[in-house]
N, C-alpha and C positions, 0 to 999 in steps of 0.2 A: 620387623614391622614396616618400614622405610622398603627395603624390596617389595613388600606387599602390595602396597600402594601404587610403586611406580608400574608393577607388574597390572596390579586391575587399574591402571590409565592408560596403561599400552592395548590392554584388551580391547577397551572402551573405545579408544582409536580405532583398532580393527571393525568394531561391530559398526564404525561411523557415529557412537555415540557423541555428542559434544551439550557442554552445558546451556542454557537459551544464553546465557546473560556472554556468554563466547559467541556462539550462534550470531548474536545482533552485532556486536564489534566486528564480525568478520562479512555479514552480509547490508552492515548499512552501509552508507555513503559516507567516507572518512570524514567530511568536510563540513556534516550536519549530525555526527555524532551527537552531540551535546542535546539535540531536539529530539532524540529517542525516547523512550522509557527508560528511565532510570533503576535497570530491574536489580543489579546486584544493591542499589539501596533499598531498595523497599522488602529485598526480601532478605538484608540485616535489620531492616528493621522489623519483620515478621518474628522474627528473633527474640528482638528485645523485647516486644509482646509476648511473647511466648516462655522468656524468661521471669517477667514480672509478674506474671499468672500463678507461675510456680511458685511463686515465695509468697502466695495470698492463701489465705483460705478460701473455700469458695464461698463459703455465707457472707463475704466483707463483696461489695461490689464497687465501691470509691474507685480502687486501681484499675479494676478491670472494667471500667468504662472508662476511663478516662486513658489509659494507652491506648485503647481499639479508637476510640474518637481520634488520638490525635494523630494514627496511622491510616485512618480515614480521611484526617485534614490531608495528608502527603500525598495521598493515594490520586485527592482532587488535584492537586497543587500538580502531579505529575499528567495528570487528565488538560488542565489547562495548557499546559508549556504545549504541550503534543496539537492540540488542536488549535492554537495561536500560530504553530510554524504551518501544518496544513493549509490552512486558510491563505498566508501570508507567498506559500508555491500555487495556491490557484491563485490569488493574483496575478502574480508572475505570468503564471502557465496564459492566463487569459490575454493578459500584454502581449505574451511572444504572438498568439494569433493577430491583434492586434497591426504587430510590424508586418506580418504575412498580406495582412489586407492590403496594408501601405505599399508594398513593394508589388504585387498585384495589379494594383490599380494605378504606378509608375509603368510598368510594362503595356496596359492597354491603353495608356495614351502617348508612348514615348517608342512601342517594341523595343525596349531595352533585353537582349538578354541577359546580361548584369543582374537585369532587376528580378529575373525567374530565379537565376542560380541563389540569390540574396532570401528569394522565397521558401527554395527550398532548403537552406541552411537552416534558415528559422521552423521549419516544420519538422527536419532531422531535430534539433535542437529540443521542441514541443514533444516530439513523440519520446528521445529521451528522458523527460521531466515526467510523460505521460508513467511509464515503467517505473520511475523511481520513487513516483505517488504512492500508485499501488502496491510496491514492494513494501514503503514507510508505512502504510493502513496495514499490510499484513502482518509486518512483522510484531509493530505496536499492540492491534490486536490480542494477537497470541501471547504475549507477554502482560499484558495485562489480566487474560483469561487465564494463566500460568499462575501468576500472583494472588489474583481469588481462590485459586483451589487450593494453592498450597497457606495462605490462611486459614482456609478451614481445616485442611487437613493437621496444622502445627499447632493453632492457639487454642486451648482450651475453652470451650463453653459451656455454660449454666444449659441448665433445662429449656429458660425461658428467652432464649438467646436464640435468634436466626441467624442462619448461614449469611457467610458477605455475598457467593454465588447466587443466592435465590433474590437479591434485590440488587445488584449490584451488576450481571449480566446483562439484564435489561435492560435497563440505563447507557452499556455500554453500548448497545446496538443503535441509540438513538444521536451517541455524539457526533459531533460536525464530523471527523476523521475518519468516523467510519459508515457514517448514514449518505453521506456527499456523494451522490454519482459520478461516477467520471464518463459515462456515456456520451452524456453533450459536448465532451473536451474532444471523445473519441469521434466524433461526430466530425468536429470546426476540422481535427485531423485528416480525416478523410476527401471532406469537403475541397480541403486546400490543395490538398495531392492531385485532387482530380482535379482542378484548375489548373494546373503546373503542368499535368499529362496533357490533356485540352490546349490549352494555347502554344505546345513543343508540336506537336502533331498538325495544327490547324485546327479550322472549322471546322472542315468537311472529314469525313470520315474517309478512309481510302477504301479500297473495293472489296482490300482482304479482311478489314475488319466487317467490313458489313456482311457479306459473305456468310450462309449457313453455314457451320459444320459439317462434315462429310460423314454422311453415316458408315459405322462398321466397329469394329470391337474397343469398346473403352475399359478402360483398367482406371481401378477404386484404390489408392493409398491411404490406409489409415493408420496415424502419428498417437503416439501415445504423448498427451501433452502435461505438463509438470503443471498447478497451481500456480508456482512460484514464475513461470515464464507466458502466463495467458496474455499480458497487457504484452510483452514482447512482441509475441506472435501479433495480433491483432493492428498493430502499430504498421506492421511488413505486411498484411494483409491489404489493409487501408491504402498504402504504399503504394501497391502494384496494380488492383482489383477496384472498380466500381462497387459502389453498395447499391444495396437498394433498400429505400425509406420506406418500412410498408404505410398504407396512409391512414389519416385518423378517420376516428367516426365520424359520419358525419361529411364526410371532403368526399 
């Protein structure tokens, strides 16, 4: 039996399987662990629900409301920690632009180049944070959707009993961590890059940048890009490349 085992986790390795509540130890950030989802508790406590069900009859409902409430209390308790630490890195995130300003607006009254390299530490730094935002919303996410279903799928329910997915997903789309844009963050990012390009280069544009293109045969590269690495990309897009703001109604 013990062969068994180790043989179908050696498998499981092969097939790249791994469990989520390994998954998040392995892809968060060691140093904010603790602010994750707390998925290997909540889904012993699925358990425990799941055990005291069993030992009820179903015509008694005392126990069996009163475990699912109180793994619905945990469920919020883990909902708040998650989106108090969110909140608490856009702070952050929003300061570091913050010092980008500052150090900015040392260079255009000072030409300090100190003060650029100091700007673009702090933007290296933001766009950093920017990736580890969105890795923290997705991982959280999933783990959370992971947790509803396999509720429904473990605990026992009466007739008169709804799913925790059919009121409980919805909700989830609306919390701060994961309703929160980070567009306008990606935005201040961009914004500051091209400052820092701009005043390295000058005012004046040189002749080669102004300069059409040459017409003649262009070649199209298309990247197949991961979910997990979009804010990456985007971060070195911003980086290197001007955006362009399309404009509002109305302007």
């Amino acid at each position: 039996h013990h062969f068994a085992l180790r043989k179908r986790g050696y498998l499981e390795q092969r097939r790249g399987i791994m469990k989520f509540g390994k998954q998040i130890k392995r892809l968060a950030d060691p140093s904010h662990l603790n602010h994750y989802i707390a998925y290997d508790v909540l889904k012993k406590a699925i358990g425990v629900v799941a055990g005291a069900e069993l030992q009820e009859s179903p015509e008694v409902d005392g126990p069996q409301v009163q475990d699912p409430a109180r793994f619905h209390s945990l469920l919020q308790h883990e909902l708040t920690k998650v989106n108090r630490f969110f909140g608490l890195q856009i702070r952050t995130l929003q300061d570091k632009f913050k010092e980008v300003q500052r150090a900015l607006q040392i260079y255009v009254t000072g030409q300090q180049e100190e003060a650029l390299s100091t700007a673009e530490r702090h933007l290296e730094e933001a766009a950093d944070q920017l990736v580890h935002l969105e890795n923290f919303r997705r991982l959280n996410f999933t783990g959370f959707r992971k947790i509803a279903k396999k509720f429904d799928k473990t605990v026992t329910r009466g007739p008169n009993q709804v799913s925790l997915s059919s009121w409980f997903m919805p909700s989830l789309l609306r919390e701060f961590f994961v309703a929160h844009p980070l567009d306008a963050h990606l935005l201040a990012l961009a914004l500051g890059y091209a400052a820092v390009r701009r005043y390295r280069r000058g005012r004046d544009r040189t002749a080669s940048e102004a300069a059409p293109s040459q017409a003649g045969v262009t070649r199209t590269t298309t990247f197949w890009l991961m979910p997990a690495a979009r804010m990456r990309a985007l971060c070195t897009l911003v980086k290197r490349f001007e955006i362009v703001v399309p404009p509002q109604n109305g302007s």
